[in-house]
N, C-alpha and C positions, 0 to 999 in steps of 0.2 A: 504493500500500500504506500511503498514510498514516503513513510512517518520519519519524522529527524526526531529517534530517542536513541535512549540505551538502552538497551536490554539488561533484565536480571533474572536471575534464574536459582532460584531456593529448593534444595531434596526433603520435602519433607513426608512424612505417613500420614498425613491429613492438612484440609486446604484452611482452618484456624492455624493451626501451628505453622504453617508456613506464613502466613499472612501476617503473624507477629513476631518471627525472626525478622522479615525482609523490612517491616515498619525498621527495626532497631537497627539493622547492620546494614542496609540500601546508604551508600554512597559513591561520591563521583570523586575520587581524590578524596581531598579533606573535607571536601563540601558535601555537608546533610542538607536531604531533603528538611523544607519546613511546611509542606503541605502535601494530603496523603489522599486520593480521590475512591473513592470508592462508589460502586453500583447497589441503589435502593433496593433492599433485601424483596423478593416476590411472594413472600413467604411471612406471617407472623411468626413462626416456626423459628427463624433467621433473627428473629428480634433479636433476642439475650446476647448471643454472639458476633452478630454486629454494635449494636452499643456499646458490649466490651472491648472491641476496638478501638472504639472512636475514644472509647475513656482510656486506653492505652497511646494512644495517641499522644492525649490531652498530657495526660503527665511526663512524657514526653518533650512536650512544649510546640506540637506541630497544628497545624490546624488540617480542619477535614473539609473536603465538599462529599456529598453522597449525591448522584446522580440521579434520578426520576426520568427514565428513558422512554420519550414517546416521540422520537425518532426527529429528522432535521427538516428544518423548512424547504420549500423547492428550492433549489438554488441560485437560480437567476430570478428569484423575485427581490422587486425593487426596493421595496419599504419594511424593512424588519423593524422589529419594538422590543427592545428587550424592556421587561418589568423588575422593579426594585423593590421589595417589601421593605422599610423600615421600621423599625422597631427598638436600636438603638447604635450606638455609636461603635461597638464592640466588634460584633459580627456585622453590623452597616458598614462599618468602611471595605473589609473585607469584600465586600458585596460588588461596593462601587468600583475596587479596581480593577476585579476580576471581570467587570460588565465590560468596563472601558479596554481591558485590555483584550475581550473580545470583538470589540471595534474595531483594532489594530488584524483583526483577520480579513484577505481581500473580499470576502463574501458578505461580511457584518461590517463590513466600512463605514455603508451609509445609515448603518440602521439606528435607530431613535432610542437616548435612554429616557428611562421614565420612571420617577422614585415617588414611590407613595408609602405615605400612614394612614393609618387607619386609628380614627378618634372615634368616642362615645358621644360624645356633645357639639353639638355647631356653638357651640359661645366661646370653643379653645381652637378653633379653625384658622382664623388670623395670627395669632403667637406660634400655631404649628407651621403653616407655610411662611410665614417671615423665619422661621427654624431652619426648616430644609433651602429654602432658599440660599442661607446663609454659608451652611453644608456647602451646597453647588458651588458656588462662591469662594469660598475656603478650599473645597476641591482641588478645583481649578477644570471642572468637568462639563461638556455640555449634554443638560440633563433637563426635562421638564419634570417638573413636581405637581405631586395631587394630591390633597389633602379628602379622604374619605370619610364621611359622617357615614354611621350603620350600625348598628343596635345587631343585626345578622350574627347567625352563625360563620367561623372563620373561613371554612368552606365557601358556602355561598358567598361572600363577599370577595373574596379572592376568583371564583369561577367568575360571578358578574364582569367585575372589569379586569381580571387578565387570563383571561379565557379565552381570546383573541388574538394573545401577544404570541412571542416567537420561540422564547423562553423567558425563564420568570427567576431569579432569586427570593429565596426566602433564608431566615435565618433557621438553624438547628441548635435546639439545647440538649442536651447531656441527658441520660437517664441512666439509673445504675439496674441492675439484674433485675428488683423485685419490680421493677416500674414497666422496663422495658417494652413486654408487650403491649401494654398500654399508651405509651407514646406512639410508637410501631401506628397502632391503630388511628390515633388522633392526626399524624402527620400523614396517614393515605387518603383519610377524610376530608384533610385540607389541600390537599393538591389530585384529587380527584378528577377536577373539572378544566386543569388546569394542562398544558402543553409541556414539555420538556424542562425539569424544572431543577436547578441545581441549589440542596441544602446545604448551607453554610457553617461553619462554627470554626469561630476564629481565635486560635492563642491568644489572642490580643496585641498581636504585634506592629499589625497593620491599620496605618491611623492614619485618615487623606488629610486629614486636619495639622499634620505636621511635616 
């Protein structure tokens, strides 16, 4: 497929224990990985032992994306949209460079970023977009923002308006073993309705703000 990586190649008697040698001992020279991608489990089944990664990860000090694969948009179309959930600065910045630096691919060149929050009340609508505004701004990103009023379920408000888009960020938070399947379930619920969708969780290392 003509990919520019490296290849690596782990002997292990099962595809967990490989997956957490190569997390630890995966390097280029002296240079560690600091971000570790992985594909959204198909299975609740997959819960336990995918979060235990990602919290392997975490201590670590790498961040994760977890992929939600519903395949790529045509490719000669003209107007891509990638969507930004926001939620906070942690896993947000993360969000924004990875959007932006899929910009810098020739096929997402042109395509539209577009960062939204989602509030409970229209009376904090003006403080949150002069917010994100500010974000872009501080950036240094070109990005429209949308501030969302919705009392809705996360699902349905996320299917509503990017449900359209081309791919979508969302942030991911952490669950440990007894939780697992239960996050498992709520984050299939929220990206349901939703396109090609990459979760986030960020070390915290990545800040557009600095």
């Amino acid at each position: 497929h003509a990919l520019s990586v490296f290849p690596e190649i782990v002997l292990a008697k099962e595809l967990d224990e490989g997956m957490r040698v190569l997390v630890q001992a995966h390097s280029i020279g002296p240079l560690k990985s600091n971000t570790v991608v992985f594909g959204w489990p198909r299975t609740v089944e997959r819960a336990v032992p995918f979060f235990r990664h990602l919290q392997d990860c975490s201590r670590l000090g790498k961040s994760v994306v977890a992929v939600v694969d519903r395949g790529l948009p045509e490719r000669h179309k003209a107007l891509r949209r990638i969507d930004i959930w926001w939620r906070g600065q942690a896993n947000g910045s993360l969000m924004v460079i990875l959007a932006h630096l899929l910009t810098q691919n020739m096929d997402w060149r042109h395509a539209r970023m577009r960062i939204l929050r989602i509030i409970r009340d229209d009376t904090g609508r003006e403080e949150a977009h002069q917010a994100l505004e500010q974000l872009v701004h501080g950036a240094r990103v070109d990005a429209d923002v949308a501030i969302i009023v919705s009392t809705k379920g996360i699902g349905d408000t996320l299917g509503e308006h990017s449900g359209d888009a081309d791919v979508v960020f969302l942030g991911l938070e952490l669950a440990d073993e007894g939780t697992a399947p239960e996050a498992y379930q709520r984050y299939e619920s929220a990206v349901s309705a939703l396109p090609t969708t990459l979760l986030v969780h960020s070390s915290g290392d990545a800040d557009v703000l600095q």
